[in-house]
Structure formats: structure tokens, C-alpha cells
C-alpha positions, 0 to 999 in steps of 0.5 A: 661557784668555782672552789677558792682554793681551801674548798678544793683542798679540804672541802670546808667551802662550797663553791662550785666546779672543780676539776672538770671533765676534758670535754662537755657532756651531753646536754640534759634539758627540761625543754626544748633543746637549747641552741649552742651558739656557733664558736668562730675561729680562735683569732690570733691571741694578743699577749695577755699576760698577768699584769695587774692580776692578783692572788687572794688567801683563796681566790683570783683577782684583779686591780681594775679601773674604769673608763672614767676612773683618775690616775689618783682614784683609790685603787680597785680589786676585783674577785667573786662575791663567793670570795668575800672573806666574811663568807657567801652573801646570802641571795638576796643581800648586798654589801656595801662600804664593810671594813677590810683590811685583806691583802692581794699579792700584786703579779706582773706580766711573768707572774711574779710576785712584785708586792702587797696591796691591802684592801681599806674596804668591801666597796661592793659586794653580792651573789645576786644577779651577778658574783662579784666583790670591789675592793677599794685599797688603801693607795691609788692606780699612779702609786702602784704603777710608780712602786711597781710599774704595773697598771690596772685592767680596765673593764669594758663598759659594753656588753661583750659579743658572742664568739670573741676570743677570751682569757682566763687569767688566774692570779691564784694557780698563775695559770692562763684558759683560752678560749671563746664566748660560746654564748650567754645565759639568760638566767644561771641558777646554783644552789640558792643564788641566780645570776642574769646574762651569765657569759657561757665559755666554750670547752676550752676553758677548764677552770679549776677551784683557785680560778673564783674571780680571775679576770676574763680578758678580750684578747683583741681589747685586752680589757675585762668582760667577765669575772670567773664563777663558777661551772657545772661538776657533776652534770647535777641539776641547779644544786651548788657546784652544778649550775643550770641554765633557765631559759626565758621560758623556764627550760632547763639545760645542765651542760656537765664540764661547762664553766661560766662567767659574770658580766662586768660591763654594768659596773662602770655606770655605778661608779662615780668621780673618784671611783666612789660608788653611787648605786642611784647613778644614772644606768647603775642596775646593780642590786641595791641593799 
């Protein structure tokens, strides 16, 4: 997993790639080699900027909405399940409706801090299948936007495409990564946790420890495809902080200085009216606890 902040600092978490090699090693497979696919040309950038980002204690973040969601709905924050102030979930465990009460400081489009929003819980939160934690806060999209001018990212509800143009946006370091979806990963292995259909960036993006949960953005769109996880350190083999890719046919590929990404189109489907979650929706197939 990416670092959040105080990994990076004293070392005190384990979550994965910090500072990464300029460029991708060569790729180290069990199998055969596994195809990288094409990078397209880098198109024209919209302006993604950091409205609606946010900064965490440790990590990244984002306020989101759905393409269903009311303006009136409790608001959302998006990070990484390794960002869960409670520490890691464990493989295998799901967190739902856990009190919160931690705070996010709200960036508009130059990065400035505007304001504090505070969480009133962990609507979602787990490192299987995917890395993600869903803050529900205490006020609603239409009071953030009429205190602060600032609206939410809405996150897609399809499945992003191979060679899109992409940004990284860090809440935490203030700092933007460009680059494109190189591909996806059928399974993505670190440590004890697995994650499916990981979204795998080309070398431009070199994230650092800070980055855990920054919103990944389509820069045709301008909505959420990914949450920033994680990338491979030390060119290791499927240990923490040195992810591998697991092939359908159980191959292995370590690809050192590669930085990944988790899916965010399947949240959409799990969450209802008044963006209250119901893990028994049609379509949902986030884990359950």
C-alpha cells in the first residue's frame, strides 16, 4: 500500500510504495511474459485541479458523490482501507456503520484549505478485493457547496478504459501525477491482502507515501475512476510495499517502480437513496461482512 504520511516518516505503518524509481524495472515473471498493454498518446489535459479533494492525519482523500446521489444526501470521503484511522482491516474483514468522528481538511481548486469537514462514521470500509474506506459526514453536498463554494467528484459507474488520460490528485502533498491506464490486473497480491481488477498506471505516475487514497480522475470526464493504493518499492515478490500481479493463470509479474490503483466504478450500484448503503443491492458486489 502506498505510506500514509507517518509511514513515510518514522515508519510506524506498513503501507506500501514510497519513493519510487524514476522509471520501471524490468519486469520479473514466474510465466510467460505478461503483455503490457499499448500506452496511447497523452491527450489534451482538461483542468483537473483539487476542488472537493481533501487531506487526511495520514492519507488522501476525496468528497464524493454518485450519479444518483441528492444534493441534500449526507455528504462522502473517499480514502484507502489501509487509511482506516482503527488500523488495517484484516483480509478478509469488512467494516460497516463503525463511529467516526475524524476530520478532513476541505481544498478548493488552488489547494487551499477553505475549511473542516468531520466524519459521523465509517459507512465502508475493507483491503479485500478492493482498498477503500466511505466516510458519511456530518452535513450534506448543498451546505458544503453554500459554505464553501466547493462541490463533490462524482465517481464513474463504468468501468474505466485502457490508455485513458489520468490524474493523481494528492489532497495530503497538494501535488498532481499525470499519466495514463496502462492496463488492469486481474489479481493484485500484497502481503496478506488481494485485490481484483487493479488499475495499473503507466511510469509517469510516481506517487509517494501521502498519496493513499487520492482520487484518480479521467481528465476527458473529470470523474473518479480509481483510488490511489499502492506500487511495488523494492521490486520484491507479493510482500507489503511490493505488490505483484497474478494472472488468471497464476503467473506471476513484479513490475518495481509500477504504482497501482483500485476500481471505484462497483460503489455506485451499493449505494441507495440518501446515499445509505445496502450491500444486498441489485449489482453491489462489494464484499460483505
Amino acid at each position: 500500500m502506498k505510506k500514509p504520511l507517518l509511514a513515510v516518516l518514522s515508519a510506524l505503518v506498513i503501507t506500501g510504495a514510497g519513493m519510487a524509481p524514476a522509471v520501471a524495472a524490468p519486469l520479473l515473471t514466474d510465466g510467460a511474459a505478461t503483455k503490457t498493454t499499448t500506452k496511447a498518446a497523452t491527450p489534451t489535459i482538461k483542468a483537473v485541479n483539487f476542488a472537493g479533494t481533501v487531506a487526511l492525519s495520514n492519507c488522501s482523500g476525496s468528497v464524493i458523490r454518485f450519479p444518483n446521489s441528492a444534493d441534500t444526501d449526507p455528504a462522502l470521503v473517499m480514502t484507502n482501507g489501509h487509511c482506516l484511522e482503527t488500523g488495517f482491516p484484516a483480509a478478509g474483514e469488512v467494516i460497516v456503520d463503525q463511529a467516526s468522528s475524524r476530520s478532513f481538511s476541505l481544498l478548493n481548486a488552488s489547494a487551499t484549505k477553505v475549511g473542516t469537514l468531520r466524519a459521523s462514521k465509517v459507512a465502508y470500509s475493507t483491503m479485500t478485493d478492493t482498498d477503500v474506506t466511505i466516510y458519511q459526514l456530518t452535513t450534506t453536498y448543498a451546505k458544503i457547496k453554500s459554505t464553501y463554494g466547493i462541490s463533490p467528484l462524482t465517481v464513474q459507474d463504468t468501468h474505466p478504459t485502457a490508455g485513458t488520460a489520468i490524474t493523481v490528485v494528492s489532497g495530503y502533498w497538494k501535488k498532481t501525477y499525470a499519466c495514463n491506464v496502462d492496463g488492469f490486473v486481474y489479481r493484485l497480491k500484497e502481503g496478506d491482502w488481494t485485490w481484483k481488477d487493479s488499475l495499473r498506471y503507466t511510469s509517469a505516475c510516481q506517487t509517494i507515501g501521502g498519496t493513499s487514497g487520492s482520487p484518480v480522475v479521467d481528465n476527458a470526464t473529470g470523474k473518479v475512476v480509481a483510488v490511489n493504493n499502492t506500487g511495488n518499492e523494492d521490486g520484491e515478490r507479493c510482500t507489503e510495499n511490493n505488490p505483484c500481479e497474478v494472472d488468471a493463470s497464476g503467473n506471476v509479474t513484479v513490475r518495481q517502480g509500477i504504482n497501482y490503483a483500485e476500481e471505484t466504478y462497483q460503489i455506485p450500484a451499493c449505494f441507495g437513496a440518501g446515499n445509505k448503503l445496502d450491500l444486498s443491492a441489485a449489482g453491489c458486489t462489494l464484499p460483505k461482512p
